[in-house]
C-alpha positions in Angstrom: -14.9 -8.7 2.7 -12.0 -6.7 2.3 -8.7 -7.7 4.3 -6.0 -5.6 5.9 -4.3 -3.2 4.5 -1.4 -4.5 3.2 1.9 -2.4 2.0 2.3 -2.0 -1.9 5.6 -2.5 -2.4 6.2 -1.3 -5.9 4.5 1.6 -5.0 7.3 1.9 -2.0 9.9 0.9 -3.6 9.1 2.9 -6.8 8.9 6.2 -5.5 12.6 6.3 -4.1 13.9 5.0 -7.3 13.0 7.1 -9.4 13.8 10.2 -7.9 16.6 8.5 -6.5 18.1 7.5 -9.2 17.4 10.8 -11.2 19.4 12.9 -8.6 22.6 9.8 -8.4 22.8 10.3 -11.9 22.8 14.6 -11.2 25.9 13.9 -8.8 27.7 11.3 -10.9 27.8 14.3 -13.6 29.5 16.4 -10.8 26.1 18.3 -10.2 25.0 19.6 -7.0 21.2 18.3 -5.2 21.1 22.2 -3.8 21.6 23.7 -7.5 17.8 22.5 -8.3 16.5 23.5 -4.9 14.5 26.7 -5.8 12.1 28.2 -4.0 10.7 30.6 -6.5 10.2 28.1 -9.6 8.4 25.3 -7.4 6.4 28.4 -6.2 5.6 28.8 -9.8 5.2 25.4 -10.6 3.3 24.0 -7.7 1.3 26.7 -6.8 0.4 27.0 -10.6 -0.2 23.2 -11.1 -2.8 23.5 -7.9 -4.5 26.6 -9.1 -5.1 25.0 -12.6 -6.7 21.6 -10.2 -8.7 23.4 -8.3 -10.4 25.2 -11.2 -10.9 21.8 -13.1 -12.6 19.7 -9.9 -14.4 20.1 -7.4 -13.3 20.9 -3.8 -14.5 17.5 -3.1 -12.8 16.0 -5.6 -9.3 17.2 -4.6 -10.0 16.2 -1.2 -10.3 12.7 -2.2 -7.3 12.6 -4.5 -5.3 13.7 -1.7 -6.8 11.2 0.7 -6.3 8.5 -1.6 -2.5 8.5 -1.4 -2.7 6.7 0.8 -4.3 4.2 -1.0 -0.9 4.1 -3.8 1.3 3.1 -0.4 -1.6 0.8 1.5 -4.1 -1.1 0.2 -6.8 -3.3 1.6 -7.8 -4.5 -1.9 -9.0 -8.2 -1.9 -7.6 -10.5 -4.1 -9.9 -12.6 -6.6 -9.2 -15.8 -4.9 -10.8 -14.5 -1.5 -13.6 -13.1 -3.2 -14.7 -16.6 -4.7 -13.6 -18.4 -1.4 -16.9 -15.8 0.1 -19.3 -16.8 -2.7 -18.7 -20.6 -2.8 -19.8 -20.0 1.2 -22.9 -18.5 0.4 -23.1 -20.7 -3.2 -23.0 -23.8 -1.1 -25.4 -23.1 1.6 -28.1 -22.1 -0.5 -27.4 -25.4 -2.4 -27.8 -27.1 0.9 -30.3 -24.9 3.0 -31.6 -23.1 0.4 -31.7 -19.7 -1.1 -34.0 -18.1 1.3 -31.4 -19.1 4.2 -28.8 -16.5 3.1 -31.6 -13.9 4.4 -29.9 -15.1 8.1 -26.7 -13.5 6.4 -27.3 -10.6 5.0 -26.3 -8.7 8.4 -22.6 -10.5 8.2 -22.1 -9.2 4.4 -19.4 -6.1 5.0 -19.3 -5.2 1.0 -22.8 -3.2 0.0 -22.5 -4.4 -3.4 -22.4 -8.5 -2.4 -25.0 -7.9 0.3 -27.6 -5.9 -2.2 -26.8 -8.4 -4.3 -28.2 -11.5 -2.0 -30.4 -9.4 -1.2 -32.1 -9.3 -4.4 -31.5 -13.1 -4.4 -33.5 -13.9 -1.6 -36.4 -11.2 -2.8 -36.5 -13.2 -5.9 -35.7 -10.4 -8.6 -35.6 -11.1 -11.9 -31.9 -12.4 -12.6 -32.1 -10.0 -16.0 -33.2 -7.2 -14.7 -30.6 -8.0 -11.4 -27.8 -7.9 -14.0 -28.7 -4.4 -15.3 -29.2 -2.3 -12.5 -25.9 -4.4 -10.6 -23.8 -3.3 -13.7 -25.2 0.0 -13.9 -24.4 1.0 -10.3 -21.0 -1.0 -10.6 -20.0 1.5 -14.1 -21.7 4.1 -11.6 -19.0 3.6 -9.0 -16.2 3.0 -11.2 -16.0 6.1 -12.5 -16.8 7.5 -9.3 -13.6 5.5 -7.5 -11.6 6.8 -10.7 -11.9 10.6 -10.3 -8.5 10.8 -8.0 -7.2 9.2 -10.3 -8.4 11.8 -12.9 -7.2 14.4 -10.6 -3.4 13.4 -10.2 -3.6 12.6 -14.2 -5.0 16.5 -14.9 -2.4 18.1 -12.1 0.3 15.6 -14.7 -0.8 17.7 -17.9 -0.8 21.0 -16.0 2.8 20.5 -14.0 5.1 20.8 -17.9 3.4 23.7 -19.0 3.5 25.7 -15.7 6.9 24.9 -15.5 7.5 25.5 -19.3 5.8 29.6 -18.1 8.3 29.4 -15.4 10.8 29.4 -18.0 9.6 32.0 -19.9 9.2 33.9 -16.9 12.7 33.3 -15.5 13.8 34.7 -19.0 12.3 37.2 -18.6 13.9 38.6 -15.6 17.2 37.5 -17.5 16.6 40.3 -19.8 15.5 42.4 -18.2 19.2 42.2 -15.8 21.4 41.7 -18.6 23.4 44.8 -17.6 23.8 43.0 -14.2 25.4 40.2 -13.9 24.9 39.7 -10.4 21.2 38.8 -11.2 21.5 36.8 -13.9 22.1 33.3 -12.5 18.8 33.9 -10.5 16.6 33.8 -13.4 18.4 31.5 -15.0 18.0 29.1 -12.3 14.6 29.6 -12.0 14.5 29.0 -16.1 15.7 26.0 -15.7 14.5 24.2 -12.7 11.0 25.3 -13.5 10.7 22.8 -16.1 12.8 20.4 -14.3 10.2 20.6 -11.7 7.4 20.5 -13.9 8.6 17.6 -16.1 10.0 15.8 -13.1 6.8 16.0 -10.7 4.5 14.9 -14.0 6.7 11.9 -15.2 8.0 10.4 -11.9 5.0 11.4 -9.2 2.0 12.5 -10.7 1.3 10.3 -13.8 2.3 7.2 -12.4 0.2 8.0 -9.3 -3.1 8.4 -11.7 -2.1 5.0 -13.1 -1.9 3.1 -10.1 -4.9 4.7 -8.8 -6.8 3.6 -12.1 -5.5 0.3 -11.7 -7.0 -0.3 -8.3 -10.3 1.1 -9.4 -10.6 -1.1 -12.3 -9.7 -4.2 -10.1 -12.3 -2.8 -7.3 -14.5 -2.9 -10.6 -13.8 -6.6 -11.7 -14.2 -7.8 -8.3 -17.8 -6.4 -8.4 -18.5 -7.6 -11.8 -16.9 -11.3 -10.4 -19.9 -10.8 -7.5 -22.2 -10.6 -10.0 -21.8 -13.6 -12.0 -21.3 -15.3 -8.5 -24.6 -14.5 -7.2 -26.4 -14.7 -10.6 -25.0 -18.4 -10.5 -26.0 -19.1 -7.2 -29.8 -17.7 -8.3 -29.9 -20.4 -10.9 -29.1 -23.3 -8.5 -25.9 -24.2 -10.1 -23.8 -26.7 -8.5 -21.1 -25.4 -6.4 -17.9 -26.7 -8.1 -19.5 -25.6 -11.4 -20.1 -21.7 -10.0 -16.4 -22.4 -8.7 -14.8 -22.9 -11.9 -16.8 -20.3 -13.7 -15.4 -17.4 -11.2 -12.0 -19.3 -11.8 -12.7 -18.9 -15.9 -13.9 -15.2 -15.0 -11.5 -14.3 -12.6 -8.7 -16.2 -15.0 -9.3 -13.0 -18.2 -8.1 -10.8 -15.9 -5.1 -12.3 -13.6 -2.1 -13.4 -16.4 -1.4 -16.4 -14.3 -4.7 -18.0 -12.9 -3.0 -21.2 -11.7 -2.1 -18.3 -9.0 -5.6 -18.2 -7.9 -6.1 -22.0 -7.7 -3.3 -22.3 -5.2 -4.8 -19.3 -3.1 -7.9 -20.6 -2.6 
């Protein structure tokens, strides 16, 4: 069972920082924040960066990329450690009680995936053919839990080129005003910050976004696989502490410091 949601701090933290930083380093050079605040090239940038996402997914889709921000700031993700500290429950009662008493707790189970998974225990199913169809619908809704991602990493590819066309379209109206100064600094401006907006929103928002969205599907997707070989255990009657240091070993090829997980259980 998942936890509460819990702040993610180096998505808080990041976020600040890097724009931060970016525009610190535009006043240390004597620059001014209001000389890249341009109404017309994020216009340009923006609204062409959401036209291009909206003709590569699905209405649906962009709904849950947009939803899921919240998801890069709070997170309810559950670490490894809690997950085996669930299992060794139900390992060591069907070791004691047997495997037909985890019927009684199928109700409590909150994840689908862990309680269709006991499920199939206590119906007996064949622990090979368990393993396929649990692996199939876990790759099933790992690359379903990975389309935001997809979307923010798409909108990442699209935001340099729009703003690269803002560019050339702020040229454009350069030339076409050359006998007029008056207008020139207007498409210059929106030459420039164009691609500052396009670059900048792909680099510091959108792409890292994707990536941390990827991230927690992937772990979402390990903690299901950990289930697996959790319940597959319990179905062969292994003893307790041997199931427990097996999800330790499992758990242990994806955490780079798995003594971590010893002292959280």
């Amino acid at each position: 069972m998942k936890g509460h949601a819990r702040i993610d701090f180096t998505s808080v933290t990041g976020v600040p920082i890097g724009i931060g930083l970016v525009l610190l380093g535009l006043t240390i050079e004597g620059g001014s924040v209001q000389a890249i605040m341009q109404p017309t090239a994020a216009l340009i940038v923006f609204g062409g960066t959401l036209g291009a996402v909206l003709l590569s997914f699905s209405m649906i889709d962009v709904k849950r990329a947009f939803f899921a921000l919240r998801t890069l700031f709070l997170w309810n993700g559950e670490p490894p450690a809690v997950t085996i500290t669930t299992l060794m429950h139900y390992a060591t009662m069907a070791r004691s009680t047997g495997i037909l008493s985890l019927e009684d707790e199928l109700p409590k189970v909150v994840d689908p995936f862990l309680r269709k998974a006991l499920a199939l225990v206590v119906d007996g199913a064949d622990p090979q053919a368990m393993r396929e169809m649990l692996e199939t619908e876990n790759h099933s809704r790992g690359e379903y839990d990975e389309i935001p991602a997809q979307v923010y990493e798409s909108a990442g590819g699209y935001a340099p080129t729009v703003g690269i066309l803002g560019a050339v379209l702020g040229l454009i109206q350069v030339m076409q005003h050359l006998s007029d100064p008056a207008k020139l600094g207007t498409g210059i401006a929106v030459a420039f910050v164009s691609t500052i907006y396009g670059v900048g929103s792909a680099n510091l928002l959108l792409l890292p976004a994707a990536t941390k969205l990827k991230m927690k599907a992937r772990h979402e997707a390990k903690r299901r696989e950990l289930m697996l070989e959790g319940v597959l255990a319990i179905q062969q009657g292994l003893y307790p502490q041997i199931i427990r240091e097996k999800l330790f070993g499992y758990a242990a090829e994806t955490d780079p410091a798995p003594s971590r997980l010893q002292r959280a259980a």
